[in-house]
KOLDO-576272 format. One record per residue: x, y, z of N, C-alpha, C, O, CB in turn; residue in three letters. Coordinates in steps of 0.1 Angstrom, whole numbers, plus 5000, padded with zeros to 4 digits. Glycine has a CB too. Layout:
N
XYZXYZXYZXYZXYZALA/...
END
This chain:
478
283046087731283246087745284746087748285446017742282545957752UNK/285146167757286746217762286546117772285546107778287246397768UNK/287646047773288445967788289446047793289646137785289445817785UNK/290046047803291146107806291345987819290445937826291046287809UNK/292745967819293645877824294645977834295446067831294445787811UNK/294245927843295345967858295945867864295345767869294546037872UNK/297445887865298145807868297945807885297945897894299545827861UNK/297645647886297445647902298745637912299745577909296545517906UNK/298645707922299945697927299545637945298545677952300845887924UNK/300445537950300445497962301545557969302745557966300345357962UNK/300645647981301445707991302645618001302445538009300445767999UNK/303845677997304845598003304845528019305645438023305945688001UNK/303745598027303645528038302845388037302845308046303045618048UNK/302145378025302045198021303445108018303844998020301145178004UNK/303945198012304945108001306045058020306345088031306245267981UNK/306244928007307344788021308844928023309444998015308444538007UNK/308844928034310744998035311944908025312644968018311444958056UNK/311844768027312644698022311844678007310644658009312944578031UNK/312344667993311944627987312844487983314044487986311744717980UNK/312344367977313144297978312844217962311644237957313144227993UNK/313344167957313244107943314043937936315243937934313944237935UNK/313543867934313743757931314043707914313043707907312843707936UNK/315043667910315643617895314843547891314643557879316943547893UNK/313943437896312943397890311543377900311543387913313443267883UNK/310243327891309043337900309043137911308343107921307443367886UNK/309643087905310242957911311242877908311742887897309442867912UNK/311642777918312742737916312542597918311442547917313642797923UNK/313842537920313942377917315042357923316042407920314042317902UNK/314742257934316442217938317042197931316742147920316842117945UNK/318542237936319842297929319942337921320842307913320542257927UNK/318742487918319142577909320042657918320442617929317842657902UNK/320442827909321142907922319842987917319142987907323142987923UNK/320043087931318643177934319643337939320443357949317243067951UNK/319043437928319643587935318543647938317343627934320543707924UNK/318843697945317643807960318343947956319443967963318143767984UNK/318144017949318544147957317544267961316344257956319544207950UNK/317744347967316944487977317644597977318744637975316744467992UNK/316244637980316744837982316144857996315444788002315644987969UNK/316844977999316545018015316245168013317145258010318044978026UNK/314545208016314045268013314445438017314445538010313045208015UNK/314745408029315345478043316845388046317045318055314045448057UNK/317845438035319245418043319645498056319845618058320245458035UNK/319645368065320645458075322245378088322945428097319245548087UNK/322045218081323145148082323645068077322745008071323245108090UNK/324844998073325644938058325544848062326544788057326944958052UNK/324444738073324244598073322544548073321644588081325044538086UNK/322644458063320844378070321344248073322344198069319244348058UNK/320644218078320444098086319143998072318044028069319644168104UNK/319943848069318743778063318943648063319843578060318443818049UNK/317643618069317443408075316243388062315343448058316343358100UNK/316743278058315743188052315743078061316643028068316043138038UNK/314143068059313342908064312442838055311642868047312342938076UNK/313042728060311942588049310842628056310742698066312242378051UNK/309442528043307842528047307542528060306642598065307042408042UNK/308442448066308042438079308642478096308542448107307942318079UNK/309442588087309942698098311342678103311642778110309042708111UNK/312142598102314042578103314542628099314442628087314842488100UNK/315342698105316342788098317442718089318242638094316942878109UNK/317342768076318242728069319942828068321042778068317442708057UNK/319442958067321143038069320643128072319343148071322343088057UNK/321443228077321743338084322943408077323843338074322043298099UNK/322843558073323243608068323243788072322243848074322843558059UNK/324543848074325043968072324743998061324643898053326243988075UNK/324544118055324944168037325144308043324844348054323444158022UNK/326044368031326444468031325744608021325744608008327644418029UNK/325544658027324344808016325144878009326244898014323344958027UNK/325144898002326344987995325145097995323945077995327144927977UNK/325745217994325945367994324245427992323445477999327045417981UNK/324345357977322545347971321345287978320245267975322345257959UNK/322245247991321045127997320444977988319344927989319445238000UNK/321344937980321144827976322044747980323244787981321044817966UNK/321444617982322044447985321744327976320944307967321444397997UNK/322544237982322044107971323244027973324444037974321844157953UNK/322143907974322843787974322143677971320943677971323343767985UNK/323343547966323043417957323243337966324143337974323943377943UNK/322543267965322143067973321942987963321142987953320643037983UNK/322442927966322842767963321642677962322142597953323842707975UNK/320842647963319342557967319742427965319242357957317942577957UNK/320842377974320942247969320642117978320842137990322242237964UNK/320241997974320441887982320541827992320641717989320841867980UNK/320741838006319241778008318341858015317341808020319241648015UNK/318742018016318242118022317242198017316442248025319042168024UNK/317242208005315942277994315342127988315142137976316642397978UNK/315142037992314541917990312841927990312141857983314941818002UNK/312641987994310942007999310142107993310542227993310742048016UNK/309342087989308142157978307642247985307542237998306742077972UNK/307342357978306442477988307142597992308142627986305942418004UNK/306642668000306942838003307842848011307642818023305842918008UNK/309042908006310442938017310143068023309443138015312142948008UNK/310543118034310643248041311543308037312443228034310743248054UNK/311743438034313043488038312843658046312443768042314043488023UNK/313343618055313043748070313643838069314743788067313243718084UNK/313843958070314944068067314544128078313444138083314944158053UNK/315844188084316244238098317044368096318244358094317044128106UNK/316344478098317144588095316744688104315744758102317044638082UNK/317644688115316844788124315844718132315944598134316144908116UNK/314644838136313644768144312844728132311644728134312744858157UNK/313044698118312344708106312344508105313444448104313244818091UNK/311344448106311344268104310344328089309644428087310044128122UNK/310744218078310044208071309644068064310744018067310444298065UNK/309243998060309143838055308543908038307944008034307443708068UNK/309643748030308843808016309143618019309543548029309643958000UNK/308743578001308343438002308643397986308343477977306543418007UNK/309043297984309343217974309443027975309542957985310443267970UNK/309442997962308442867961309442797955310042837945307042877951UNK/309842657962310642587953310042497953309242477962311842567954UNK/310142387941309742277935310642167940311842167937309742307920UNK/310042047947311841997950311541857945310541817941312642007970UNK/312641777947312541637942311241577940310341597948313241557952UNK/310941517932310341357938310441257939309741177944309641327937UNK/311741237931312341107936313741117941314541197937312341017926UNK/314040987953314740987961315540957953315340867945314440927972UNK/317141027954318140987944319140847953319340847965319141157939UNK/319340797946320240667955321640737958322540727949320540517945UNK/321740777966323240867971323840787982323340817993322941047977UNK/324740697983325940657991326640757998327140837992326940607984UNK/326640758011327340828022327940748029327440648035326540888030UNK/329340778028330240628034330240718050330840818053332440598024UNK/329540628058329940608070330740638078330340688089329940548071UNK/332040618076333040648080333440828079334340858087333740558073UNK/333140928073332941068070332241108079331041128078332341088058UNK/333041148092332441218102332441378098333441428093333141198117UNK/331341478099331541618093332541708102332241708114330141698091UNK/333341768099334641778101335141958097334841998086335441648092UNK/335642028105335942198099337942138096338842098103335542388118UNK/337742168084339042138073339942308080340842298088338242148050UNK/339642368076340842548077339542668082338342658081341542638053UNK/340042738086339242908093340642968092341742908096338242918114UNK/340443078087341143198083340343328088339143338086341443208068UNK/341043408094340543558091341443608077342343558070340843658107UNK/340743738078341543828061342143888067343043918059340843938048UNK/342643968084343444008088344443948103343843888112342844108088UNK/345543968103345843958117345344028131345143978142347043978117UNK/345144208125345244258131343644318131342944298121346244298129UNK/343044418143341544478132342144598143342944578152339144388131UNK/341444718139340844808150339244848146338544798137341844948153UNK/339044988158337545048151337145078140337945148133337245148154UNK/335545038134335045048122335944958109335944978097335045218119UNK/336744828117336944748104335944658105335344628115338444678102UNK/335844588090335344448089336444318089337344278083334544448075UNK/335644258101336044108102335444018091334244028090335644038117UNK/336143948083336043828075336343698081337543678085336843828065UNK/335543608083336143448086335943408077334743438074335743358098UNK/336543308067336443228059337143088068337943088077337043268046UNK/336442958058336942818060336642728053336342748041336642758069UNK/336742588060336442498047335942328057336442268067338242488034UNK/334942298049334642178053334642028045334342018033333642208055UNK/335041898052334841798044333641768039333741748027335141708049UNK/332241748045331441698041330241838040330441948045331341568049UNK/329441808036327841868037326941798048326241698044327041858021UNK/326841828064326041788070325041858075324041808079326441728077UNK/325141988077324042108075324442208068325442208061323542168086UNK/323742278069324042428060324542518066324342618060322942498056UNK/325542528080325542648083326942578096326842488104323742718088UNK/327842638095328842668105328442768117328042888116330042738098UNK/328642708129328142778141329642868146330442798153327542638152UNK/329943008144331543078147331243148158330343228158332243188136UNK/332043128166331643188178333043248181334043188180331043088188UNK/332843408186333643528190333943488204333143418210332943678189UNK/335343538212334943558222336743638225337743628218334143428230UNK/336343718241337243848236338443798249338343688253336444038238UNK/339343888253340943758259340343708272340943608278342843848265UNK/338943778278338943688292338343538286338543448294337743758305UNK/337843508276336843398271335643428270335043328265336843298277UNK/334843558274333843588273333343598259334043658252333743678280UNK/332043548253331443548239331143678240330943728252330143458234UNK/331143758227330943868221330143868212329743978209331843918217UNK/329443758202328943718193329243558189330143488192329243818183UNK/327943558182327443428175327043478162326243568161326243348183UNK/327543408152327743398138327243268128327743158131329043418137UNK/326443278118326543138107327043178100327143298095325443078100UNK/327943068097328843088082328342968070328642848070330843048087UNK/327743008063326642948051327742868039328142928030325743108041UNK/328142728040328342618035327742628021326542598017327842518044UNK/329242668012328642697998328942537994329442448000329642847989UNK/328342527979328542347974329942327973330342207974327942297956UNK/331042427970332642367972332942397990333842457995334042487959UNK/332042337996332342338011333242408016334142358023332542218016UNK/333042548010333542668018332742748023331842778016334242748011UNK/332742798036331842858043332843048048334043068049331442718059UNK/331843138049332243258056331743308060330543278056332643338053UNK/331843418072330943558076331743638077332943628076330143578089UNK/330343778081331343938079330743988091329643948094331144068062UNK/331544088099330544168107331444268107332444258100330044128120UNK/331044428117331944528119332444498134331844418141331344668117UNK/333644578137333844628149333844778151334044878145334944578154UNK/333544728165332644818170333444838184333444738190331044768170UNK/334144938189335144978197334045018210333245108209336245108190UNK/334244938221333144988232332244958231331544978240332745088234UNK/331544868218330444758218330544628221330344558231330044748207UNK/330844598209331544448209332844408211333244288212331344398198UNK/333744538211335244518209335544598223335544728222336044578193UNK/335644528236335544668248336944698248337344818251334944618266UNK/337844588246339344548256340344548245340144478234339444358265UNK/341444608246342144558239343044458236344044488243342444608239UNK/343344328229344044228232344044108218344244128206343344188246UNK/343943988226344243848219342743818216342143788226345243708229UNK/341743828204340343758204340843588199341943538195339143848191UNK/339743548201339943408196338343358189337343388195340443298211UNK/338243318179337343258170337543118172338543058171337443308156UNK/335643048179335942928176334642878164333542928162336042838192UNK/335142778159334342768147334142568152335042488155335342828129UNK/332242568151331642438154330842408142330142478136330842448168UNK/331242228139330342198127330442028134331541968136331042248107UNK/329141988137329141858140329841848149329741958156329441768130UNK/330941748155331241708167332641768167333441738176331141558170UNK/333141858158334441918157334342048156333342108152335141868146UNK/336142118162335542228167337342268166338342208172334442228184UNK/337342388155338742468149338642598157337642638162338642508131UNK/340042668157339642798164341242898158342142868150339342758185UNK/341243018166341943078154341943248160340943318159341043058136UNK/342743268165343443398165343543518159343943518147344343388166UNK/343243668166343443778161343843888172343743868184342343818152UNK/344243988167344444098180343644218175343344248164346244148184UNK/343344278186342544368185343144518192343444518204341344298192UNK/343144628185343544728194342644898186342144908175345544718194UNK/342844988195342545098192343445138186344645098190342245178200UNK/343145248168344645278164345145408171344545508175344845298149UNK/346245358172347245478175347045588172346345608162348345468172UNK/347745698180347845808182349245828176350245808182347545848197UNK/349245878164350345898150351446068158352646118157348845948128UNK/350446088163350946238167352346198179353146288183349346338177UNK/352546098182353746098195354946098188355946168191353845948207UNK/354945998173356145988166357046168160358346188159355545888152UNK/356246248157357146358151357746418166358646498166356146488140UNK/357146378177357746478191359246398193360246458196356546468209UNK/359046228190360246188192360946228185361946268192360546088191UNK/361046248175362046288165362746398160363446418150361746258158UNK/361946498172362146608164363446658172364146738165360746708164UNK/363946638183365146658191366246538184366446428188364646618210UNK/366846588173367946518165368846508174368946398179368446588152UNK/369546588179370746568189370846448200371646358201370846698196UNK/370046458207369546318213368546188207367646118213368846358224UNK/369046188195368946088191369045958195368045888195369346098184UNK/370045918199370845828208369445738218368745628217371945958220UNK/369545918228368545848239366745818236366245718240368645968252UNK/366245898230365445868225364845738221363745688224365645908220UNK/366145698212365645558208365545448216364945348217366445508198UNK/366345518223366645348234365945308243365845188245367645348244UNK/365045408251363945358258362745378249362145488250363945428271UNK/362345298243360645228237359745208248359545098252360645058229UNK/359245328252358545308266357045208258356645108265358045498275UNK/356645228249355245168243355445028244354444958245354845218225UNK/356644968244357244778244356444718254355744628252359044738249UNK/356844798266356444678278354944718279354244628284357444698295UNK/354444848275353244828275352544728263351744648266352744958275UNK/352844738251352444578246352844468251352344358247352644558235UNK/354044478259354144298263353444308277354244248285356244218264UNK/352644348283352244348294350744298295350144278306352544468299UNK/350044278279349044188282349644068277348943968278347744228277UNK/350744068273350643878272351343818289351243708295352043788254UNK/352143928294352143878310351043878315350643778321352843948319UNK/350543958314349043948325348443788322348043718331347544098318UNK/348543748308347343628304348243508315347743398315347243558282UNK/349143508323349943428327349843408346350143318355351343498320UNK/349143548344349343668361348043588367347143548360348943898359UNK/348043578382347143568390346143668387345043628384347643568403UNK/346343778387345243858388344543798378343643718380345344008388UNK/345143838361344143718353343643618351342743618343344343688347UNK/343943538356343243368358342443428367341543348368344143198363UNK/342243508376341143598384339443608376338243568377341843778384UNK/340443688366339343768360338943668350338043708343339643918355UNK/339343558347338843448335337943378342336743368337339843338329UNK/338543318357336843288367336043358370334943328374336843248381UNK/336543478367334943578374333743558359332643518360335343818377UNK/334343588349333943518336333343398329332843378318334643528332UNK/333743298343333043168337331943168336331543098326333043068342UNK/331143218342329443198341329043278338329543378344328543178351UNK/328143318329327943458329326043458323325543358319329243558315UNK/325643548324324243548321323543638309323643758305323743578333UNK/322843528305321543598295321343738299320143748300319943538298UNK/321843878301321143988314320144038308319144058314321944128319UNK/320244058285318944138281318444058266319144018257319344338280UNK/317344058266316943988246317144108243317744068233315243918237UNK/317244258242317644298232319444308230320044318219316844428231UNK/319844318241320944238237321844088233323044058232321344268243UNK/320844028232321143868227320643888214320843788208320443728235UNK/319844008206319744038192321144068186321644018176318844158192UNK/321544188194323044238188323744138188324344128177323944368195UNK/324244008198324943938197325143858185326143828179324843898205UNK/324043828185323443728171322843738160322643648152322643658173UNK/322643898158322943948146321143908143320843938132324443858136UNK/320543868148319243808147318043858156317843828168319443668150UNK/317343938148316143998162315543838162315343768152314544168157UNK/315543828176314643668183313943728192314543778202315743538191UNK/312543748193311643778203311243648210310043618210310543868197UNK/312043558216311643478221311243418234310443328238312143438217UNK/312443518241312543448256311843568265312443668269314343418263UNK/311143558266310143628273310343638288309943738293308943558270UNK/310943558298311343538310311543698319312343788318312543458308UNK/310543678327311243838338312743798344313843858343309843888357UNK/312643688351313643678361315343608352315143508344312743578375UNK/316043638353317343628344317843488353318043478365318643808344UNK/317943378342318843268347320243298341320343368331318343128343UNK/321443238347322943228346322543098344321943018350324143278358UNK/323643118324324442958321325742978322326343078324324142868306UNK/326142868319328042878315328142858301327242808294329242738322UNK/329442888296329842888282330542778277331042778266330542998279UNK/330842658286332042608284331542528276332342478269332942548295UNK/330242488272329942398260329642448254328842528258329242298258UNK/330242448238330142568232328542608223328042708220331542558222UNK/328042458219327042418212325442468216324742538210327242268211UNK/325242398230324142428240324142528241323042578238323942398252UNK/325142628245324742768251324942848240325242958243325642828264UNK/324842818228324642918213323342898213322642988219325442868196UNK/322642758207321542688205321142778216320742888211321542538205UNK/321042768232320042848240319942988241319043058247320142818251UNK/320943028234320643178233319843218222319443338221322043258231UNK/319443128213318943118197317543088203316643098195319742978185UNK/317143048216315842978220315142838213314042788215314843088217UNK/316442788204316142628202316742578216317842548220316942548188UNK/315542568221315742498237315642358235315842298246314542538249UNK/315442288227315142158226316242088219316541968220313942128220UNK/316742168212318442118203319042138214319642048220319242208189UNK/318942248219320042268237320142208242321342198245320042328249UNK/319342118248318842018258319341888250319741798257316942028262UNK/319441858237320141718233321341728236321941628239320041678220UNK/321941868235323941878235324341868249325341808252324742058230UNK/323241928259323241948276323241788278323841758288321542048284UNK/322941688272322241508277323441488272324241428280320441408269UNK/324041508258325441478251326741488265327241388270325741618237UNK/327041618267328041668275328041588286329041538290327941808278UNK/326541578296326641528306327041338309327341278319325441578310UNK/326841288292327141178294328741138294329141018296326341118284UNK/329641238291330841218293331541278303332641258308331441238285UNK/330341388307330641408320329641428328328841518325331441508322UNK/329341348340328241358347328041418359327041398365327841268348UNK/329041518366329341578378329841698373330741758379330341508387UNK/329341758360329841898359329041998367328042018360329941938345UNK/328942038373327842128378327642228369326442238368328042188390UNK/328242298361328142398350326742348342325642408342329642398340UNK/327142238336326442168323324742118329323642128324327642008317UNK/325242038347323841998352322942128350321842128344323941968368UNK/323642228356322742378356322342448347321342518348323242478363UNK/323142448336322142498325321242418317320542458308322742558315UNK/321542278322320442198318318842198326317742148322321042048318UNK/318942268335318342298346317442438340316142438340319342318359UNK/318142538336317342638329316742588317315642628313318242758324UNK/317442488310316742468297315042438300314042498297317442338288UNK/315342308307314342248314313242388320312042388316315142168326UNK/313742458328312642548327311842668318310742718320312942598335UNK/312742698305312342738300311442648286310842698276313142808300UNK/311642518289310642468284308842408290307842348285311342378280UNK/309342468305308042468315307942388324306942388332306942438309UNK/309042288323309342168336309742238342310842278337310242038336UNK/309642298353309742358363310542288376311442328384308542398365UNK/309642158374310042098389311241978384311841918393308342008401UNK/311641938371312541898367313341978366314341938372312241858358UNK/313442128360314742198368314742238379315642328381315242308363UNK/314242218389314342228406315642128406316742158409312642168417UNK/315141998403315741918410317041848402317641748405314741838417UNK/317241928389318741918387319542088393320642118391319041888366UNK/318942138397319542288403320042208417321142228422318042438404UNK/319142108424319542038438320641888431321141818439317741978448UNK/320641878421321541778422323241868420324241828426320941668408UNK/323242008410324542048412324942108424326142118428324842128403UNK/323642138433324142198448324442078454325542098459322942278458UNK/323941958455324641858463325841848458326741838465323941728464UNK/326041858445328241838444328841988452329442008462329041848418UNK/328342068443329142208449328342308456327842408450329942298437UNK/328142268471326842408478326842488478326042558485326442438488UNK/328042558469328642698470328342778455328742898455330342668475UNK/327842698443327842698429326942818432325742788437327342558419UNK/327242958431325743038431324643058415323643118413326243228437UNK/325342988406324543008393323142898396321942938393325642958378UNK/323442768401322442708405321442758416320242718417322842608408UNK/322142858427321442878437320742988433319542988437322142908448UNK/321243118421319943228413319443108407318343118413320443368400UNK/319343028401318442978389317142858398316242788393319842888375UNK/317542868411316642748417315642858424314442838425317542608429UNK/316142958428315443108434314643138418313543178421316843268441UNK/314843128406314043188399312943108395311843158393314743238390UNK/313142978395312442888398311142898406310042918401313242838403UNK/311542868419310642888433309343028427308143028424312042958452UNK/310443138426309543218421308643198414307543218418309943298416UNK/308843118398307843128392306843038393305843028386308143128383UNK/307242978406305842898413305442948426305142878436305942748416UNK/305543108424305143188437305443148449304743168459303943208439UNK/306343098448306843058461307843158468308743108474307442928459UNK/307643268468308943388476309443388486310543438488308643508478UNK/308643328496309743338508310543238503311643278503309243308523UNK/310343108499311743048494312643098486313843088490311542948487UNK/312243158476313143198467314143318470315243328466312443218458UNK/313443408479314043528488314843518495315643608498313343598494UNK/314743338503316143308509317143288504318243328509316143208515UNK/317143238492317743178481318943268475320143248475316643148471UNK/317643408467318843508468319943608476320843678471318543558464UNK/319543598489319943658501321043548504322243588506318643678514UNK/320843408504321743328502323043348492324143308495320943218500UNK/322843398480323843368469324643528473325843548473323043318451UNK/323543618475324643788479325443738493326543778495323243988484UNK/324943678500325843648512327243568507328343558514324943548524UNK/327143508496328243468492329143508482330343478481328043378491UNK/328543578476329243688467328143808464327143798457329743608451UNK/328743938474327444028474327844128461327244228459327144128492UNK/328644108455328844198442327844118426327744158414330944198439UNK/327043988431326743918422324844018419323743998424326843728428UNK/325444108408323844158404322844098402321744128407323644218393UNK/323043988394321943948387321243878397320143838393322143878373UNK/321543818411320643758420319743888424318443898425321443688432UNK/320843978427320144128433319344188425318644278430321044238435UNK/319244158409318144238402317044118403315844158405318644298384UNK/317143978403316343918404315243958417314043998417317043808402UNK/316043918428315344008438314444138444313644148453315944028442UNK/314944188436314544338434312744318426311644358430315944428422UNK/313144228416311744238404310744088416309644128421312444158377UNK/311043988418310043938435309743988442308643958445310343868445UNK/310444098451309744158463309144278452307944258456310844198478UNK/309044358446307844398436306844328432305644358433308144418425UNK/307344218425306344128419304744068431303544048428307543988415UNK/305544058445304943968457304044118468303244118477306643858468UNK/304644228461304044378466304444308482303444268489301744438461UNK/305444288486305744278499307144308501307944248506305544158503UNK/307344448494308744498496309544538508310744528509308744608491UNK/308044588521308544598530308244538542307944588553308544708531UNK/308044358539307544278548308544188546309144158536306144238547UNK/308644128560310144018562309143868562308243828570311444048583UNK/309743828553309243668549310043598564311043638569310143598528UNK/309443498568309243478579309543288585309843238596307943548581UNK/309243228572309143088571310143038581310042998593309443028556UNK/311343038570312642998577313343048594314242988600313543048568UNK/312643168597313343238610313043188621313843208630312943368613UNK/312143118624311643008636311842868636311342778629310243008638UNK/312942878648313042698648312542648661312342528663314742628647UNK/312442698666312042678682310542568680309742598671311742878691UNK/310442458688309142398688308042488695307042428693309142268694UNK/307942578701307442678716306142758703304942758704309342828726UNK/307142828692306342938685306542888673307642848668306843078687UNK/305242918667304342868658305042908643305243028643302742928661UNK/305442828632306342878620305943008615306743068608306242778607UNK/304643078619304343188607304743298615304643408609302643198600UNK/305443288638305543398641307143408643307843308644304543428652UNK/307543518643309043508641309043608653308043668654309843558626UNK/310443618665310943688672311443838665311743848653311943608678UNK/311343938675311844058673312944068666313244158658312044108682UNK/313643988670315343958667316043898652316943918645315743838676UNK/314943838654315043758638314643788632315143778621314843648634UNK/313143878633312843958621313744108620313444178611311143998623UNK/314744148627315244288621316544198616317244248607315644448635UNK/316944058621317944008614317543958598318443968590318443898622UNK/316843938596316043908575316044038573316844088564313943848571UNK/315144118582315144248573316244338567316144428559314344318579UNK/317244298574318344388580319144358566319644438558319144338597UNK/319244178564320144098552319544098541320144058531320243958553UNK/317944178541317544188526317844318523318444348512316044148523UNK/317344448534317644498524319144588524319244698518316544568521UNK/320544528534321544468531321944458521322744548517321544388534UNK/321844358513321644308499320944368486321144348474320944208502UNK/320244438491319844568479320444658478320744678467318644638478UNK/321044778489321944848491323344818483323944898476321944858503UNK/323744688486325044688481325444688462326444628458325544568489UNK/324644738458324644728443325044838441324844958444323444708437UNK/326144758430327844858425327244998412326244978405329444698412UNK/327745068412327545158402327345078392326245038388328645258399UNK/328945018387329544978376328644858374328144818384331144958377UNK/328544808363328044668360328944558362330144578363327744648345UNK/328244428365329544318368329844268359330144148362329444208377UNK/329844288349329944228334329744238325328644288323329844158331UNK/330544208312330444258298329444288295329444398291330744198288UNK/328044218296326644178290325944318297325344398290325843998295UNK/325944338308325744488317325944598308325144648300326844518330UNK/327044618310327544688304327344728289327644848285328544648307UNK/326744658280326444658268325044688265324744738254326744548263UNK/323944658278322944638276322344818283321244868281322544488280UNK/323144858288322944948298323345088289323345198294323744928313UNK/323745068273323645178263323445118250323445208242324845278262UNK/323244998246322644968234321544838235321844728238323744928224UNK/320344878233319244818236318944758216318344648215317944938246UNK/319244808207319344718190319744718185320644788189318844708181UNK/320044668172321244658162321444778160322644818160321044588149UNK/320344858158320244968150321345078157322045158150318745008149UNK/321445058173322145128179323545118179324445188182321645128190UNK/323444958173325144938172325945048166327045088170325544828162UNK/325345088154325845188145325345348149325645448142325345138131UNK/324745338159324545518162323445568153323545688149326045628159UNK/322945528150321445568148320345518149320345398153321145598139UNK/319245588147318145598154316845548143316945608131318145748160UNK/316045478145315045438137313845508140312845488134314745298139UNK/
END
């Protein structure tokens, strides 16, 4: 009897995009552990990769770099007291609109080792370096640093560009000689809009390092042979450096009214899109689900990472931290106010949204975020006052106006004047309003929709309004 043997073959629309491969089949705290992968379909020189313990915490966050072949790879550490726990680790790969999860098993302690931690060792950022002074388009940024102690796994680095606005959130992965780094690109009109002074601040525990670079487009090499080419006036030539005062004219500006202008217009700024809080963070997070857009502030640096990450419940410990040394910030009241609602207390952020309006009645981040509120307890004619309220005080402020826009859709009463508030008179009855006062609402709402600028009011606009994923960072297409 003849056999004949055919090699079976699986059609590549089964096979994983990412392949990914592990040095051994398990591990053991504080072994080291190599990962490396192929990328089935090259078509950008970064992935994105988070490991999580059994029980879903993110342990690091990681850039890697693809070389040419579409291969990567990288070594971890598994040590103490972070690979402690028995069972199946995640590790998530982020490439493109491509999520993939593969899984490995470590073996961890079982007995508790007697380890002394002197008390006195608060965890502490030692040095942050960049590898350049300078970057322009298509370089890689390096931050390296260094820490005293091991109190988590991960340095929280946060970008932000000369108005103070964040550009990105970064982990920098805490190797066992408590040196930590990250890498990313720039990206000229993405992440890099302005030319100027960036500043890197780097957070680990209650301490917080930070660290300078400049940023510019390179030059246009072609002006130098025109100078030079008129030898005889040599002389004059040299003497007026017209390019000088244009570089010394942004460190006047950082000094200038108009700039401390544009650093307050910058203080608050808002969540506007999740697929742009992906690019920021280097992290597809399908988390925040929310139609209507709340405004936090940035000035704490910890909470408003954490809430962009959708650990709303670590947010909300740093938000209770801040406020206890300061309890009249209105900034800090009010994004404690969003946290609060995005964990579903609703009427608990109502009424810290009314505690920062009783300090400042004029704060419009509390006044969108108590209107988004109201909304999501269908309440619209309140909330419709609310935003009509905050464009009357600053009518260039979009995100009340887009909020607006998605309620009177939402309530299919686009072209009906909410009516509650317009009658004060005891004579006529709250639900009927005068002639007068109804073309006066109608007039202020849609007033208030009309006046919406071409241009976006801000960085996050602007970013989101031509790159919607990572993938787009780099100009192609999945």
């Amino acid at each position: 009897m003849l056999i004949v043997l055919f090699p079976l073959t699986i059609p590549s629309i089964f096979a994983d995009p990412i392949l990914l491969d592990f040095d051994k089949t398990e591990y053991h705290t504080g072994d080291n552990m190599l990962i490396t992968g192929h990328i089935s379909n090259y078509k950008m020189p970064i992935i994105a990769m988070s490991l999580f313990d059994p029980e879903g915490d993110i342990l690091s966050a990681n850039n890697l770099i693809i070389d040419s072949n579409g291969t990567f790879s990288k070594e971890f550490s598994l040590d103490s007291p972070f690979y402690d726990k028995s069972g199946q680790y995640t590790v998530k790969l982020n490439y493109g609109k491509i999520v993939q999860n593969e899984f490995f098993t470590i073996i961890g302690n079982t007995s508790e080792p007697e380890i002394i931690i002197p008390e006195s060792i608060a965890p502490e950022i030692i040095s942050i370096n960049t590898d350049k002074n300078q970057y322009y388009d298509q370089n890689f940024i390096t931050i390296t640093g260094s820490v005293n102690t091991i109190d988590s796994p991960t340095v929280l680095i946060g970008v932000h560009d000369p108005y103070g606005t964040p550009i990105g959130f970064y982990f920098g992965e805490i190797n066992s000689d408590l040196k930590f780094s990250t890498k990313f690109l720039v990206k000229s009109g993405v992440n890099f809009k302005i030319d100027g002074t960036y500043q890197v601040k780097a957070h680990y525990g209650e301490s917080e390092k930070t660290i300078n670079f400049e940023f510019s487009k390179k030059l246009d090499t072609v002006i130098e042979p025109e100078i030079k080419t008129p030898e005889i006036k040599t002389p004059e030539i040299k003497t007026p450096e017209i390019k000088t005062p244009e570089i010394k004219t942004s460190e006047k500006n950082i000094n200038s009214v108009d700039y401390q202008s544009q650093i307050k217009k910058y203080d608050n700024l808002s969540v506007e899109d999740i697929e742009l809080g992906k690019l920021l963070n280097q992290i597809n997070l399908d988390c925040d689900h929310s139609r209507l857009v709340d405004t936090i502030s940035y000035n704490d640096g910890m909470g408003p990472a954490l809430y962009r990450l959708c650990k709303f419940d670590q947010s909300l410990n740093f938000f209770n931290d801040s406020l206890s040394k300061d309890p009249n910030n209105v900034e800090i009241i009010t994004s404690k106010g969003s946290v609060l609602g995005k964990m579903g207390r609703t009427l608990e952020s109502i009424s810290y949204y009314d505690a920062a309006l009783n300090i400042d009645p004029d704060f419009i981040p509390a006044i969108n975020n108590k209107a988004n509120a109201l909304a999501n307890m269908k309440k619209y004619g309140e909330s419709i006052s609310l935003y009509n309220k905050a464009l009357e005080k600053n009518p260039s402020y979009d995100t009340a106006r887009k909020n607006l826009q998605l309620v009177l859709q939402e309530s299919s009463l686009g072209n009906i004047v909410f009516t509650e508030y317009a009658s004060t008179s005891t004579d006529i009855p709250s639900n009927i309003v005068s002639s007068k006062n109804t073309m006066t609402e109608k007039l202020q709402t849609e007033n208030n929709l009309k006046t919406q600028t071409k241009n976006p009011t801000n960085i996050f606009e602007e970013l989101s309004l031509v790159f919607s994923s990572l993938g787009s960072l780099f100009g192609f297409q999945n």
